[in-house]
Backbone bond lengths (Angstrom), bond angles and torsions (degrees), N, CA, C in turn:
res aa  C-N    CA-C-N  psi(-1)  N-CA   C-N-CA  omega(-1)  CA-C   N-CA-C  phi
1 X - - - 1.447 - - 1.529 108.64 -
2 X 1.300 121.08 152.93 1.577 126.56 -172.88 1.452 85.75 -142.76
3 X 1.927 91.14 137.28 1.813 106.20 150.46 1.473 106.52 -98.14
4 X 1.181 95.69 133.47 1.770 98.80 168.35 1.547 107.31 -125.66
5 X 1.815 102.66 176.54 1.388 108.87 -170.19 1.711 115.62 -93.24
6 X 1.293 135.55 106.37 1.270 127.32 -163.85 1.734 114.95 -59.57
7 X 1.303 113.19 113.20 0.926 99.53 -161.34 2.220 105.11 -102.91
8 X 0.954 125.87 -21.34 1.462 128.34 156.95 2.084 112.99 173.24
9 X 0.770 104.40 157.14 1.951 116.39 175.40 1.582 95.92 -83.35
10 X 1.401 95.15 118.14 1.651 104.05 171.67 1.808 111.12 -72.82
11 X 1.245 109.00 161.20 1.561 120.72 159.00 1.621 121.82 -43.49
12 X 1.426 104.22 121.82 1.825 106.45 -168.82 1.094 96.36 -63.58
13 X 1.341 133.04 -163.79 1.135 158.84 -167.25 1.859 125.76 169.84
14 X 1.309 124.31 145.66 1.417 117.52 -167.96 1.297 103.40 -86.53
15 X 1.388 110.06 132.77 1.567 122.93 176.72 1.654 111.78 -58.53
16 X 1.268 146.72 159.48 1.350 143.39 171.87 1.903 93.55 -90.04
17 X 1.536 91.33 -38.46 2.010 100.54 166.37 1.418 112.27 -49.31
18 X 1.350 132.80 -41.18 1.538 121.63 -149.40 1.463 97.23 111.55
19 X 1.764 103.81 148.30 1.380 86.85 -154.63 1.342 144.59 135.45
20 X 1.392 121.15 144.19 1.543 126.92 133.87 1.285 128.46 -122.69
21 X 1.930 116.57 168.75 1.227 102.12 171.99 1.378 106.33 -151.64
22 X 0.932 127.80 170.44 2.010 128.33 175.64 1.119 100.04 -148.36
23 X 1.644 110.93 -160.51 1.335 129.21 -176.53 1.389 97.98 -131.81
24 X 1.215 106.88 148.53 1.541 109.89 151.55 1.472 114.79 -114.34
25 X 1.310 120.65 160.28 1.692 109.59 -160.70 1.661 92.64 -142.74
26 X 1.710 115.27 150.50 1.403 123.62 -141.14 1.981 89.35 -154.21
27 X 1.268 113.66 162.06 1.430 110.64 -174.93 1.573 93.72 -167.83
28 X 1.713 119.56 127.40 1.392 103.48 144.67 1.446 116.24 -103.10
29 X 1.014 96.49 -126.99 1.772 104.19 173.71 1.179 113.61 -52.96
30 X 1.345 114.57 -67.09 1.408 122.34 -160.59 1.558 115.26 -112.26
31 X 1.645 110.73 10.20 1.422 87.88 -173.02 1.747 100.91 -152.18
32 X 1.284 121.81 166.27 1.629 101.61 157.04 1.231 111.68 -136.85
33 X 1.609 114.73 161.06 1.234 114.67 -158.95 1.894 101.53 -131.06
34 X 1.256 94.63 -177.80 1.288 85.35 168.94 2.142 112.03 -153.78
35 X 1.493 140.25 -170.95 0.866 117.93 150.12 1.947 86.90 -154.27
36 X 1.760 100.53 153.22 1.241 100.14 169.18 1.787 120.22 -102.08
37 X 1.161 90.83 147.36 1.934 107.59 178.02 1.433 116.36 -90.59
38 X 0.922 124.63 173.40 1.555 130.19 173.11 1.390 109.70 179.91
39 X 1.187 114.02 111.17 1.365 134.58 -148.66 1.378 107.08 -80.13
40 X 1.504 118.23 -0.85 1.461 123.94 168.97 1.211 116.23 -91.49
41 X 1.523 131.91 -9.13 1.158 163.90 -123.62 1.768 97.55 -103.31
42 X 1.532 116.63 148.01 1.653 115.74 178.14 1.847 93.99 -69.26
43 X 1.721 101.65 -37.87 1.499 82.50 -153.26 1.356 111.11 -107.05
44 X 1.385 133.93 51.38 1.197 162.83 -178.02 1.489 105.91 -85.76
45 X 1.289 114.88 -53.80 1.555 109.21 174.85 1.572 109.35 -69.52
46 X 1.222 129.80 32.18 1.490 124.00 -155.55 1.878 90.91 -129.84
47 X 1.131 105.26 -17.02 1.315 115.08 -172.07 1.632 109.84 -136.09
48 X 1.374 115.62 2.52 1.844 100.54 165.64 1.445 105.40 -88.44
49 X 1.396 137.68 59.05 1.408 120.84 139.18 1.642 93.98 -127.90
50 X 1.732 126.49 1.99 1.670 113.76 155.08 1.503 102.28 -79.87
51 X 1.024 131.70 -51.24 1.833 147.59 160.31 1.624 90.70 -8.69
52 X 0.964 112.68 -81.13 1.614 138.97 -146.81 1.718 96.25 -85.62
53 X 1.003 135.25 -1.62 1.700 118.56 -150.00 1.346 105.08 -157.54
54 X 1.529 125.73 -33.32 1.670 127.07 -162.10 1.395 102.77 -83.05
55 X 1.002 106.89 155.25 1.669 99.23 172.91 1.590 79.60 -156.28
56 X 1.752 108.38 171.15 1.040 114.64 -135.67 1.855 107.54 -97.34
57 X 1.242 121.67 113.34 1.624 124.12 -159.94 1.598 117.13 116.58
58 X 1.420 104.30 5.52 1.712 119.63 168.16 1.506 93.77 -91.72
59 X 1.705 100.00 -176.79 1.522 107.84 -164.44 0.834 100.19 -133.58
60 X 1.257 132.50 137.66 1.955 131.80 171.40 1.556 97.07 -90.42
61 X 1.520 126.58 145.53 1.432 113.23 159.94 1.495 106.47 -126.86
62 X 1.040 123.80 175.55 1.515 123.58 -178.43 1.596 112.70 87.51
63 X 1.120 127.37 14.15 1.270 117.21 -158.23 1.886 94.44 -100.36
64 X 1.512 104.75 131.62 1.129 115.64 165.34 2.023 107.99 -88.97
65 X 2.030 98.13 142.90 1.290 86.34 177.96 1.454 105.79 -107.06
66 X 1.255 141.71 172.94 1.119 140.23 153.52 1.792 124.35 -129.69
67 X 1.331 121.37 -172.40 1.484 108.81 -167.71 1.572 90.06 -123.65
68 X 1.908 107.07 120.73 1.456 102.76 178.98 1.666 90.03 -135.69
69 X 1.667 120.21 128.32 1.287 137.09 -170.67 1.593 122.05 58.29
70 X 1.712 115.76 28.89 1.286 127.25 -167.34 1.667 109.70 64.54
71 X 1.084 113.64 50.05 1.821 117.79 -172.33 1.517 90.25 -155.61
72 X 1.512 122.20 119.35 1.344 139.22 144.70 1.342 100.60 -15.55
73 X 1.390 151.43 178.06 1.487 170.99 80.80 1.187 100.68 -123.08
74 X 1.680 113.09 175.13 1.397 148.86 -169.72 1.270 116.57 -105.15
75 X 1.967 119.32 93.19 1.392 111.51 179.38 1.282 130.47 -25.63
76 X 1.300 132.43 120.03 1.172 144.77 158.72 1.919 99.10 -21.79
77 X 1.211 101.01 -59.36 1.834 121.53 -150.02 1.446 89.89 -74.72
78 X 1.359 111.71 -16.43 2.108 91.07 -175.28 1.351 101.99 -62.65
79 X 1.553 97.24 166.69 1.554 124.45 -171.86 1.899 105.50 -108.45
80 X 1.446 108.06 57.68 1.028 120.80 -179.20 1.818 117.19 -43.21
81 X 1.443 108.83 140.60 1.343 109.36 -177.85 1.688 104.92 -143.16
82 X 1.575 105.91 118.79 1.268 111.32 -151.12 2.164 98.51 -89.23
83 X 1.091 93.89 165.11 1.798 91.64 -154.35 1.932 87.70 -141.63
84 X 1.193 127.23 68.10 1.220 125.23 -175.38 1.906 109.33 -59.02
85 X 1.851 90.07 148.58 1.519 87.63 -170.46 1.959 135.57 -68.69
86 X 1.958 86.89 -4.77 1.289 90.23 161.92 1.666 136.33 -57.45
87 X 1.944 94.69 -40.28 0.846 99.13 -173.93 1.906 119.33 -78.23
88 X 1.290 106.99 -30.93 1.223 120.87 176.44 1.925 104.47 -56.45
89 X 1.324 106.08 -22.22 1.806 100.47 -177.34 1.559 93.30 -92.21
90 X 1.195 135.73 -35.43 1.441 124.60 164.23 1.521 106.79 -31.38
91 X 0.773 91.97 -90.22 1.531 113.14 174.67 1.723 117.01 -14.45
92 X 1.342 109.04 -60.35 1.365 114.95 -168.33 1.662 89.98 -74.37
93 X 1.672 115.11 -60.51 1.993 104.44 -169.52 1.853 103.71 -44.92
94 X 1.526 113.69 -15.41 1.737 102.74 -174.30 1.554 109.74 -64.39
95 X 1.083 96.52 -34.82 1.810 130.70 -164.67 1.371 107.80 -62.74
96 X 1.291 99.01 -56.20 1.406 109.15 -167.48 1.933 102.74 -105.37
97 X 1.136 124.54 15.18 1.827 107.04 162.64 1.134 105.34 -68.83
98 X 1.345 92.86 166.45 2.031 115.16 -173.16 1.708 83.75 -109.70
C-alpha cells in the first residue's frame, strides 16, 4: 500500500461505455501518478469522499499500485482513505514538541 500526495481531479469526459470519466492525479517525491474513474464503475463509490473532500496537498493512503502499459498508476479498486493536510500537520507539531 502507498500514501501519496493528492495532487487535483482531472476534467470528465464522456465514456464511449456510458457515462463519465477523469483522472485523478497523485505525486510523491519523485514521481507522479495518476488513476482513472468512471462513474459507472463498481468501485466509484470507493473514492467519492477523495472526489468530494481532497483538495490539493492532502494525502490519500491505502492506495494499491499496479502496472498498466509498462507505467506505474494507482488501482482504480484501492480502498482509498483520505488523510487531509491539517491533520497530517497535527501530527508532525506532536512529533516534533520540545
Amino acid at each position: 500500500m502507498k500514501l501519496l500526495e493528492f495532487v487535483k481531479t482531472g476534467k470528465q469526459y464522456t465514456s464511449k461505455h456510458g457515462g463519465k470519466w477523469f483522472h485523478i492525479y497523485f505525486k510523491d517525491e519523485n514521481k507522479s501518478y495518476r488513476t482513472a474513474l468512471f462513474d459507472n464503475m463498481r468501485n466509484f463509490s470507493n473514492w467519492q469522499n477523495i472526489i468530494d473532500n481532497a483538495e490539493r496537498g492532502d494525502f490519500i493512503d491505502n492506495l494499491r499500485m499496479k502496472i498498466y502499459k509498462g507505467k506505474e498508476i494507482v488501482d482504480a479498486d484501492s480502498m482509498p482513505k483520505l488523510i487531509t493536510k491539517e491533520f497530517m500537520q497535527e501530527v508532525q507539531d506532536c512529533l516534533y514538541e520540545d
